[in-house]
MARGU-27735 format. One line per field, with one value per residue: residue in one letter; y negated, x negated, z negated of N, C-alpha, C in turn; residue number from 1. Coordinates in steps of 0.2 Angstrom, whole numbers, m for minus. Last residue first. Layout:
N
residuo: c(A:...)
n_north: c(Y:...)
n_east: c(X:...)
n_up: c(Z:...)
ca_north: c(Y:...)
ca_east: c(X:...)
ca_up: c(Z:...)
c_north: c(Y:...)
c_east: c(X:...)
c_up: c(Z:...)
num: c(NUM:...)
This chain:
288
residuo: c(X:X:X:X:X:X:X:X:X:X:X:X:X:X:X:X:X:X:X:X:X:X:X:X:X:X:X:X:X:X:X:X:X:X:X:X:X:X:X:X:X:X:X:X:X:X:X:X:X:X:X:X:X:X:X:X:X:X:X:X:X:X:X:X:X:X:X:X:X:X:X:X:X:X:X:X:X:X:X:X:X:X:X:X:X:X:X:X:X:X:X:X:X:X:X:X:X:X:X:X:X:X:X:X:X:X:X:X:X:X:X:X:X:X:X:X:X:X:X:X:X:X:X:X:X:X:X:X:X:X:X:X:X:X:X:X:X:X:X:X:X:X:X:X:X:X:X:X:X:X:X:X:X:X:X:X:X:X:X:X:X:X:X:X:X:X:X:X:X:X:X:X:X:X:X:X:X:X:X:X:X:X:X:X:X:X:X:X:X:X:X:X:X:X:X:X:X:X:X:X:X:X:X:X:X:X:X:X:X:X:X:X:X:X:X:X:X:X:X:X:X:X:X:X:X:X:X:X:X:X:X:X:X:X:X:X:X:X:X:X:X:X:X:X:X:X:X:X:X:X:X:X:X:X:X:X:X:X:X:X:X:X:X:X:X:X:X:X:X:X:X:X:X:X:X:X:X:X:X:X:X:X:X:X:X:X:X:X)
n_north: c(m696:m690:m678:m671:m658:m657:m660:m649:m647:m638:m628:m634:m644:m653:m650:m644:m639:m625:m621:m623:m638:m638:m631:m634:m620:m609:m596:m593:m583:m573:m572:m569:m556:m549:m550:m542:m533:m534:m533:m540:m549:m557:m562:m572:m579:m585:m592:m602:m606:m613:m622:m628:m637:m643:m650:m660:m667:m673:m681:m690:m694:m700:m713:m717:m726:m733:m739:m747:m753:m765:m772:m774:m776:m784:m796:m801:m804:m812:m822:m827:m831:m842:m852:m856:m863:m874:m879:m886:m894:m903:m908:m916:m925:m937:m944:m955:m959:m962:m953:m936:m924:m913:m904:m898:m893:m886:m875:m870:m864:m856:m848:m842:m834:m825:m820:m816:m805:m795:m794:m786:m775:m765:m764:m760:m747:m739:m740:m730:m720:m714:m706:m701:m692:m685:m678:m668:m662:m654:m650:m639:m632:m626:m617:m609:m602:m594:m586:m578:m573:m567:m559:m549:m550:m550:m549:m555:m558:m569:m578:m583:m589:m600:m607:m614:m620:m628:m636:m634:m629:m614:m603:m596:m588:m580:m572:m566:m555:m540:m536:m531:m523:m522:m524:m532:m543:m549:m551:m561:m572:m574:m578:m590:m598:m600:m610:m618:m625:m627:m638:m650:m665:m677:m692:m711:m720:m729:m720:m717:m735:m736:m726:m732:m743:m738:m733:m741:m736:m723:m728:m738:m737:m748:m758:m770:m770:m775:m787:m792:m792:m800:m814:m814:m818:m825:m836:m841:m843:m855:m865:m865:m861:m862:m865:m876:m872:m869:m877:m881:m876:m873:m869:m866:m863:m871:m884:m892:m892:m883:m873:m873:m861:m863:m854:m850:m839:m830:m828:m822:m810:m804:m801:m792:m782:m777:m774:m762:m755:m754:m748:m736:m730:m726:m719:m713:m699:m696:m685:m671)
n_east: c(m640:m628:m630:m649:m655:m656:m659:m659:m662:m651:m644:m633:m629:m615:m599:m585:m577:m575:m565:m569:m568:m552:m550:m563:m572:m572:m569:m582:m587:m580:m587:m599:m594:m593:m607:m613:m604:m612:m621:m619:m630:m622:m612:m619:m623:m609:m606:m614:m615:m601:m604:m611:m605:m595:m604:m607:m595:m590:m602:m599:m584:m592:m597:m584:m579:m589:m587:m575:m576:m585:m582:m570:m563:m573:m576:m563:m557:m567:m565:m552:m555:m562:m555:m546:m554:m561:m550:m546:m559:m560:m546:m550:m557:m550:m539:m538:m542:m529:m520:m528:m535:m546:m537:m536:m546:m554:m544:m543:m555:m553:m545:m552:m561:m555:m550:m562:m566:m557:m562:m572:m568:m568:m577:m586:m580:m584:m598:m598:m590:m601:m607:m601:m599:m612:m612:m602:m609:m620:m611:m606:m617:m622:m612:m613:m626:m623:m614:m620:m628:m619:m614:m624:m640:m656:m665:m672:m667:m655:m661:m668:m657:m653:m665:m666:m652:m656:m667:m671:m682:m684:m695:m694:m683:m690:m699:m687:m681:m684:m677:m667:m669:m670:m656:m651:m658:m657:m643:m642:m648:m640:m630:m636:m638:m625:m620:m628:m625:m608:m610:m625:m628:m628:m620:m628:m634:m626:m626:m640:m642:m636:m641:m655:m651:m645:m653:m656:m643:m646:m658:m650:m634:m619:m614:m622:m621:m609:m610:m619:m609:m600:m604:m610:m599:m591:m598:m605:m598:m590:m599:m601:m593:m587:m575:m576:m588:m578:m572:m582:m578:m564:m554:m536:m524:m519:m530:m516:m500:m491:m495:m509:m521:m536:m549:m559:m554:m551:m565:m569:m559:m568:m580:m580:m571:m583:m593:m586:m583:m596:m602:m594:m596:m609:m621:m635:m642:m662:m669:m678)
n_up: c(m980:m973:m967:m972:m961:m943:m929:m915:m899:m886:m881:m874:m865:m869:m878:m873:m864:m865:m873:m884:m886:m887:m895:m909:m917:m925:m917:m912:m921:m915:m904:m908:m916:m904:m900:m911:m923:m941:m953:m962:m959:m949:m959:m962:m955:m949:m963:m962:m950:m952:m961:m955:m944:m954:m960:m951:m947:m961:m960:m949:m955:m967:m960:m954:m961:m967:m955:m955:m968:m965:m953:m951:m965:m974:m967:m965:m977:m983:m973:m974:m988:m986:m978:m988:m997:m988:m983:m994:m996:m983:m985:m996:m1001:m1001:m1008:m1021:m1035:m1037:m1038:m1033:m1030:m1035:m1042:m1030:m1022:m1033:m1032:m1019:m1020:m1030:m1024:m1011:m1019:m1022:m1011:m1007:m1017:m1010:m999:m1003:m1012:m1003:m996:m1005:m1008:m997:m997:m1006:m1002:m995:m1006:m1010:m999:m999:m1011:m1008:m996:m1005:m1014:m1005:m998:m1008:m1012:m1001:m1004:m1015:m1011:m1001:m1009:m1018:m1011:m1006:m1012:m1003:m993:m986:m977:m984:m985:m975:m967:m978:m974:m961:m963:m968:m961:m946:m936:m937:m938:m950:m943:m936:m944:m951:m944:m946:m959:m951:m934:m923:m915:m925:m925:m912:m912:m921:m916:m905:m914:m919:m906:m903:m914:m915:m904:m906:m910:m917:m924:m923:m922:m918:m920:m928:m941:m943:m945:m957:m966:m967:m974:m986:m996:m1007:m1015:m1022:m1028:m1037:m1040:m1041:m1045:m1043:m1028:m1027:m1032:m1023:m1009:m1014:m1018:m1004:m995:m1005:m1009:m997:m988:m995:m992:m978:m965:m952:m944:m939:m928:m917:m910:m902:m890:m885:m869:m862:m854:m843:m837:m840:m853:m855:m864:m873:m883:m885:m894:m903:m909:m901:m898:m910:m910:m898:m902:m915:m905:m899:m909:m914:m900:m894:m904:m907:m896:m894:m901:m893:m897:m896:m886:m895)
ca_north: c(m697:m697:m684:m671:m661:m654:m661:m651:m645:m643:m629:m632:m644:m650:m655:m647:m646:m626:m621:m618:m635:m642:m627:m635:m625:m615:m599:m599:m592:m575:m571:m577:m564:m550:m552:m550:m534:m535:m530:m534:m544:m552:m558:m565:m575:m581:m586:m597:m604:m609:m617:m626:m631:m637:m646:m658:m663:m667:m676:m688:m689:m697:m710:m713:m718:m728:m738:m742:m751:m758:m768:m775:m770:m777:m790:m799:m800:m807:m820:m826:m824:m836:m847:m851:m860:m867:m875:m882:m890:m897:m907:m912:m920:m938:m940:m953:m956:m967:m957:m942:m925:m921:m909:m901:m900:m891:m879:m873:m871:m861:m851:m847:m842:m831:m823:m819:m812:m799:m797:m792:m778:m766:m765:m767:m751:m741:m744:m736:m724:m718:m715:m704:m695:m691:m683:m672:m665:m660:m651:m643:m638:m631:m623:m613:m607:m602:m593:m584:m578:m572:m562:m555:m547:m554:m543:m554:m557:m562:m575:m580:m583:m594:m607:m608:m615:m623:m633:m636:m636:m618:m608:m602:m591:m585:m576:m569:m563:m546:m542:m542:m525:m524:m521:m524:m541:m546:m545:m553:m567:m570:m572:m585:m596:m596:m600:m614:m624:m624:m632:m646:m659:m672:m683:m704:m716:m730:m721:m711:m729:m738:m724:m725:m743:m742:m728:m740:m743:m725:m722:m741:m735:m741:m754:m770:m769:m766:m782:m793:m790:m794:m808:m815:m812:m819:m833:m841:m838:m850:m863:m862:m865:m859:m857:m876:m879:m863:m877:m884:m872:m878:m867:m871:m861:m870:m876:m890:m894:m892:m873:m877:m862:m866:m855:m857:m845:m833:m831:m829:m814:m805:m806:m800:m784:m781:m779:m767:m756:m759:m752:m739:m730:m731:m720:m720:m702:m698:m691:m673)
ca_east: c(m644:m626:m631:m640:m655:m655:m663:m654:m664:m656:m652:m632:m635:m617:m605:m588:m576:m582:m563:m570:m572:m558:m547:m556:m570:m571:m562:m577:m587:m576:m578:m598:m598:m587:m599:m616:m605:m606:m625:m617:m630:m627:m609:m617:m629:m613:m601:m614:m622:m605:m600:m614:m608:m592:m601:m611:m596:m587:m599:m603:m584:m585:m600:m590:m574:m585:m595:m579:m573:m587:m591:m572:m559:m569:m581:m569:m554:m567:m571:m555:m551:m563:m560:m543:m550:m566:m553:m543:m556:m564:m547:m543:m561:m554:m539:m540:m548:m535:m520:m525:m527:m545:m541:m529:m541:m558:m541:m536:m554:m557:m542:m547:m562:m557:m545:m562:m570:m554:m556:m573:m571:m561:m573:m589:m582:m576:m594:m601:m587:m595:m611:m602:m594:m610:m616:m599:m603:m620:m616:m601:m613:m626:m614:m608:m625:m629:m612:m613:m629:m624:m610:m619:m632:m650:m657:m675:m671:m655:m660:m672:m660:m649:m663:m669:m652:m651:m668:m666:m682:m680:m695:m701:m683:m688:m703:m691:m679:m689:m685:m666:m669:m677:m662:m646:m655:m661:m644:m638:m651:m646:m629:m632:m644:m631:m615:m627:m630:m611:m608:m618:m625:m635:m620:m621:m636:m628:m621:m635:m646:m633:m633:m653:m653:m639:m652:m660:m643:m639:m657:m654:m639:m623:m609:m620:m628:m611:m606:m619:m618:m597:m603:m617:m604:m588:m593:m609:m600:m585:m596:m608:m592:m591:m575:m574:m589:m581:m569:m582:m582:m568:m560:m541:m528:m515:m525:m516:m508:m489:m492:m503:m514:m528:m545:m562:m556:m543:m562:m574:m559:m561:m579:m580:m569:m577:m594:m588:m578:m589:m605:m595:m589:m607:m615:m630:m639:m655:m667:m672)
ca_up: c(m986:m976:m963:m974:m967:m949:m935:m921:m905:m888:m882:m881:m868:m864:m880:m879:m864:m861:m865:m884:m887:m880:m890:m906:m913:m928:m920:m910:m923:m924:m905:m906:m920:m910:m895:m907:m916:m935:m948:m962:m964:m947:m954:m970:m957:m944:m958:m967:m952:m945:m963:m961:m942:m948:m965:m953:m942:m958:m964:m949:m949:m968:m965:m947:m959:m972:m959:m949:m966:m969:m957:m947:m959:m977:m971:m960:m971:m983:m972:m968:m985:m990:m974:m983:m998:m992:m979:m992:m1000:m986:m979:m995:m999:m998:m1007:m1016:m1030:m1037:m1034:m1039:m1030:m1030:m1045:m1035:m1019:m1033:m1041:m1023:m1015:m1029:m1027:m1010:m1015:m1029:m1014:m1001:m1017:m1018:m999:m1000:m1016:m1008:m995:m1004:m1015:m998:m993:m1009:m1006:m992:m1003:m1014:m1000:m992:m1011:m1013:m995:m999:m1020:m1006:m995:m1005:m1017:m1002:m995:m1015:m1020:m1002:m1006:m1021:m1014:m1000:m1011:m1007:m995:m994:m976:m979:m991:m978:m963:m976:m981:m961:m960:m972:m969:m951:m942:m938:m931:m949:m950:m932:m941:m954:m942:m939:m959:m955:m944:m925:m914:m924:m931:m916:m908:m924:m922:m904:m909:m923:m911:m899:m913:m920:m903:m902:m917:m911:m923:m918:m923:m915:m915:m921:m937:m944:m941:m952:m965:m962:m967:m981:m990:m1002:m1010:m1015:m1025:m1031:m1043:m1040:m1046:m1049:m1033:m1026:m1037:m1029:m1013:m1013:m1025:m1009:m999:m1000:m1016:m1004:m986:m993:m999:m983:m973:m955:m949:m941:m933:m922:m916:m903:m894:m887:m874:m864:m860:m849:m837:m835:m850:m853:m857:m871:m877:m889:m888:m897:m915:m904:m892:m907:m915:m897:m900:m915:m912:m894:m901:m915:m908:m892:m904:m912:m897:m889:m902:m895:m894:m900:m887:m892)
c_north: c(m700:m700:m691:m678:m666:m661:m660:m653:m649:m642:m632:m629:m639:m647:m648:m651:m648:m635:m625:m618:m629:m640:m632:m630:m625:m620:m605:m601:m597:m584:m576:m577:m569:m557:m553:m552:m541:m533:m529:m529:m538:m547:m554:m561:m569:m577:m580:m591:m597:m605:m610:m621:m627:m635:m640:m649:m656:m661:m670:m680:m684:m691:m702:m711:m714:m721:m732:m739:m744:m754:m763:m774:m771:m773:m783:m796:m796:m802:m812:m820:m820:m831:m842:m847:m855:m861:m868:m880:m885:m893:m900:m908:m913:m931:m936:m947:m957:m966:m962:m948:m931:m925:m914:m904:m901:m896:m886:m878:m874:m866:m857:m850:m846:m837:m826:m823:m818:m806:m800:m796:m786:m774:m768:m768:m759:m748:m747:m742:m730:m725:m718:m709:m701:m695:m690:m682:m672:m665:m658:m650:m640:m638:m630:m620:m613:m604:m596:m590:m581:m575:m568:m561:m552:m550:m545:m550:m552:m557:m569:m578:m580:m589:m599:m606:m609:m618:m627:m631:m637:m622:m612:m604:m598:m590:m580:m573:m566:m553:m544:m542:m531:m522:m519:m520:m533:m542:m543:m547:m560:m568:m569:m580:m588:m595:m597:m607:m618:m621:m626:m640:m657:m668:m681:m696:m709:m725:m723:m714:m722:m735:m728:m723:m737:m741:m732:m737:m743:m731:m723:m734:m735:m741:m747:m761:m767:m764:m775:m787:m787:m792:m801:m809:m810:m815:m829:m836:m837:m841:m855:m861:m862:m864:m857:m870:m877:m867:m873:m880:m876:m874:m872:m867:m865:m866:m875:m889:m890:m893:m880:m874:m869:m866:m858:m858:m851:m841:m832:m832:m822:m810:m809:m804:m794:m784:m782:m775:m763:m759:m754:m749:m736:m732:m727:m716:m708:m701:m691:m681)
c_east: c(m650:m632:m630:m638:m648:m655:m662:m658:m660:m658:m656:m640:m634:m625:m610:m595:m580:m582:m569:m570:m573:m563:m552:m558:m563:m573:m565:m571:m585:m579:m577:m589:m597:m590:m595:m608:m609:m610:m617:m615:m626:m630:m615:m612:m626:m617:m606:m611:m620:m609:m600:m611:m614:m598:m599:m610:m601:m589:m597:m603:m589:m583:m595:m594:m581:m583:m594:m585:m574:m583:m588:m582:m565:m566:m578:m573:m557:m564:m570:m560:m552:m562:m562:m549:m546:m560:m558:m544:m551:m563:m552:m544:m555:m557:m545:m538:m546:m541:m524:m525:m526:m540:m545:m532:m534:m549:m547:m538:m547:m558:m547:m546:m557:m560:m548:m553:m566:m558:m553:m566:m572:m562:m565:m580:m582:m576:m590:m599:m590:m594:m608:m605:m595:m604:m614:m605:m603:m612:m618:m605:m608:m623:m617:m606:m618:m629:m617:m611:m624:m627:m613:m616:m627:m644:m657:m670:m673:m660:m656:m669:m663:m653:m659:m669:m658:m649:m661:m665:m675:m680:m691:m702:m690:m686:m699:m697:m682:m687:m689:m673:m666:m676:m667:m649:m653:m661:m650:m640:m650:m651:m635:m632:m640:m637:m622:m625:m630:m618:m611:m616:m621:m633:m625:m623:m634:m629:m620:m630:m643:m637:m633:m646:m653:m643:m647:m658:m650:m639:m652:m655:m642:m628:m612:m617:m628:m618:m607:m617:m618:m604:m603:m613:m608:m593:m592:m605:m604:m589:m595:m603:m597:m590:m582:m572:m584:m585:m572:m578:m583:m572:m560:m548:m536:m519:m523:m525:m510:m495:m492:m501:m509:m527:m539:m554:m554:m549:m554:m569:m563:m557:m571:m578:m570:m572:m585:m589:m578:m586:m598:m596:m590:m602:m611:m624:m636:m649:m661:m671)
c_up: c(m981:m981:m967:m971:m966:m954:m941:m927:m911:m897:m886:m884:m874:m868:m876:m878:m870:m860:m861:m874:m884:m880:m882:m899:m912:m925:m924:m913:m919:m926:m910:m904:m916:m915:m900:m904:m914:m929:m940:m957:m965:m952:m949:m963:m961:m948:m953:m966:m956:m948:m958:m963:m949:m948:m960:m958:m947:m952:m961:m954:m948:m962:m965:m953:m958:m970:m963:m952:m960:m969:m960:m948:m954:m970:m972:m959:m967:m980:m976:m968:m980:m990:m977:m980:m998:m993:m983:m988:m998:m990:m980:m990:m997:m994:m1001:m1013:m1022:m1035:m1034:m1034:m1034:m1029:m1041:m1040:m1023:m1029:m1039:m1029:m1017:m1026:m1030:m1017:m1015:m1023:m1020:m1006:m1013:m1019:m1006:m1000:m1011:m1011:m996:m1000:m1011:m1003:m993:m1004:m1008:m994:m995:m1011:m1007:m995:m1004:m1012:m1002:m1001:m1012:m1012:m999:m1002:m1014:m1007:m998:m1007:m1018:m1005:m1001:m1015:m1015:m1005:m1009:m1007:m1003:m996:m983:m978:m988:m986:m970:m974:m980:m969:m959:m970:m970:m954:m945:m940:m933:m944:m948:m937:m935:m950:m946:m940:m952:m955:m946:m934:m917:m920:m930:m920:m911:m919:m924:m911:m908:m919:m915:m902:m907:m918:m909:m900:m913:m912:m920:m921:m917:m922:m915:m918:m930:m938:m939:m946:m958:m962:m963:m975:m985:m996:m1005:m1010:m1019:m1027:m1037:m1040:m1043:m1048:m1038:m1027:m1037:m1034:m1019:m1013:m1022:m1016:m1001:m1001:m1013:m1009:m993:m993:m1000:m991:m978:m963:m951:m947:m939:m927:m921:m909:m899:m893:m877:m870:m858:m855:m844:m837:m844:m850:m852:m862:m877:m882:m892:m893:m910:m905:m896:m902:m912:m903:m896:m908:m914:m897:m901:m914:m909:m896:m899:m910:m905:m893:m901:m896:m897:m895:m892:m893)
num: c(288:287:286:285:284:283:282:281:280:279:278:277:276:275:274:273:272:271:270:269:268:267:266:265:264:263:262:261:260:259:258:257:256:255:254:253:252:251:250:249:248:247:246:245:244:243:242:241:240:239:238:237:236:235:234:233:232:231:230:229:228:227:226:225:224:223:222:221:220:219:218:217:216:215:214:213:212:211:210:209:208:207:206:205:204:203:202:201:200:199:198:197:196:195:194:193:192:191:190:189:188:187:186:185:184:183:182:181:180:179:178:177:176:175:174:173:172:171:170:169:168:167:166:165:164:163:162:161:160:159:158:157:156:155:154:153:152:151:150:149:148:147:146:145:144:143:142:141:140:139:138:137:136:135:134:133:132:131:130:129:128:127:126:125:124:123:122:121:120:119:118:117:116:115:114:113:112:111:110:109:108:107:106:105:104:103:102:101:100:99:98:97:96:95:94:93:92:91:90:89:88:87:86:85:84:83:82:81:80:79:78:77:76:75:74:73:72:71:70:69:68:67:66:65:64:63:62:61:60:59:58:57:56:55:54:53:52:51:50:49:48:47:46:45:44:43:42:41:40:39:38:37:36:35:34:33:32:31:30:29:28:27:26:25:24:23:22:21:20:19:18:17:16:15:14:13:12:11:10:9:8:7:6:5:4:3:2:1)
């Protein structure tokens, strides 16, 4: 399966900086002729090597400091995860499931042991085969449920490593300013001069700026989509787990994809969901 873009991310994104690029260059005067005026010429003015040095180099730094390499290797496939959208569809889940249960109430649980070894996804061909084996419900209940929540807990820890840079840019972005503070109050004399007033009080303010800009406009978005990804992952887990402990005790196929609708929305259910239900689904965990 082609991956999908995750277009809503990338105009977010996109349309974010450059709606920021265009306040920075633009100055309204009514009186002037035209009244909104460009200079590109101002973006000279927001960059400040001091500024980008203390924003985010520390805010680096600190999330380097504040998790274990394990976590930090994996930014490039979280930002990969999130470009290229959920490859989960809950809908492809409920048509598998059904056609297992038809199997199932024709053939036995031991015929689903050779669709089990068509399933590239792990938890799912996990499930089929603790069924197969007649496992007792409970138990494999206790180990589908474990799975997903021992998941979950690990996405949400390498949200948080986001939330963390998050929290964490805008504090740097106020030790800047205050740096730019104590360098143009110790230029502040009347024999010096005051020469570097202008530079100092820019490091100052850009530092904010900048962390402002690190924290609501990267990571921020990064954190939630981390955190949906999840969630969609968990919906069609919990699908899995419902459908397979429901073919074990051997239900209706029609009453199954009855009971796994109720964990779609009402858009979803009303044939507004995600086209292709066929396609194939890469499984494993979406935030690792």
């Amino acid at each position: 399966m082609k991956p999908k873009i995750n277009i809503n991310y990338i105009i977010g994104i996109v349309g974010a900086i450059a709606v920021c690029l265009v306040g920075m260059v633009s100055k309204v005067d009514f009186a002037a002729s035209p009244p909104v005026q460009i200079k590109f010429e101002n973006l000279k003015n927001f960059f400040d090597p001091a500024s980008i040095f203390i924003t985010i180099g520390c805010t680096i730094f600190v999330v380097v400091a504040s998790f274990p390499g394990s976590m930090l290797k994996d930014v490039v496939s979280h930002m990969k995860l999130i470009i290229q959208g959920s490859s989960y569809d809950p809908e492809f889940y409920i048509d598998q499931l059904v056609d297992l249960a038809q199997i199932a109430r024709k053939d036995g649980l031991l015929s689903l042991e050779e669709r089990a070894s068509q399933q590239s996804d792990p938890f799912f061909k996990q499930a089929i085969m603790l069924i197969v084996d007649a496992y007792d419900a409970d138990k494999v209940r206790n180990i589908l449920e474990n799975d997903i929540e021992t998941m979950s807990a690990r996405h949400d820890s390498a949200a948080g490593m986001y939330d963390k840079a998050g929290a964490v840019a805008p504090a740097f972005g106020m030790v800047g300013t205050l740096v730019g503070l104590v360098n143009m109050l110790k230029g502040m004399n009347l024999e010096g001069g005051a020469g570097n007033l202008g530079s100092d009080m820019g490091t100052a303010l850009i530092t904010t700026l900048y962390g402002c800009i690190m924290a609501h406009m990267i990571f921020g978005p990064i954190a939630n989509l981390l955190r949906i990804r999840d969630e969609e992952e968990v919906l069609c887990k919990m699908i899995i787990v419902e459908g397979v402990m429901s073919i074990q005790a051997g239900e209706n196929p029609k009453f199954l994809r009855e009971r796994l609708m109720t964990f779609l929305s009402g858009y979803q259910r009303d044939g507004g969901g995600k086209k292709g239900k066929k396609k194939k689904n890469k499984g494993g965990d979406a935030a690792e």
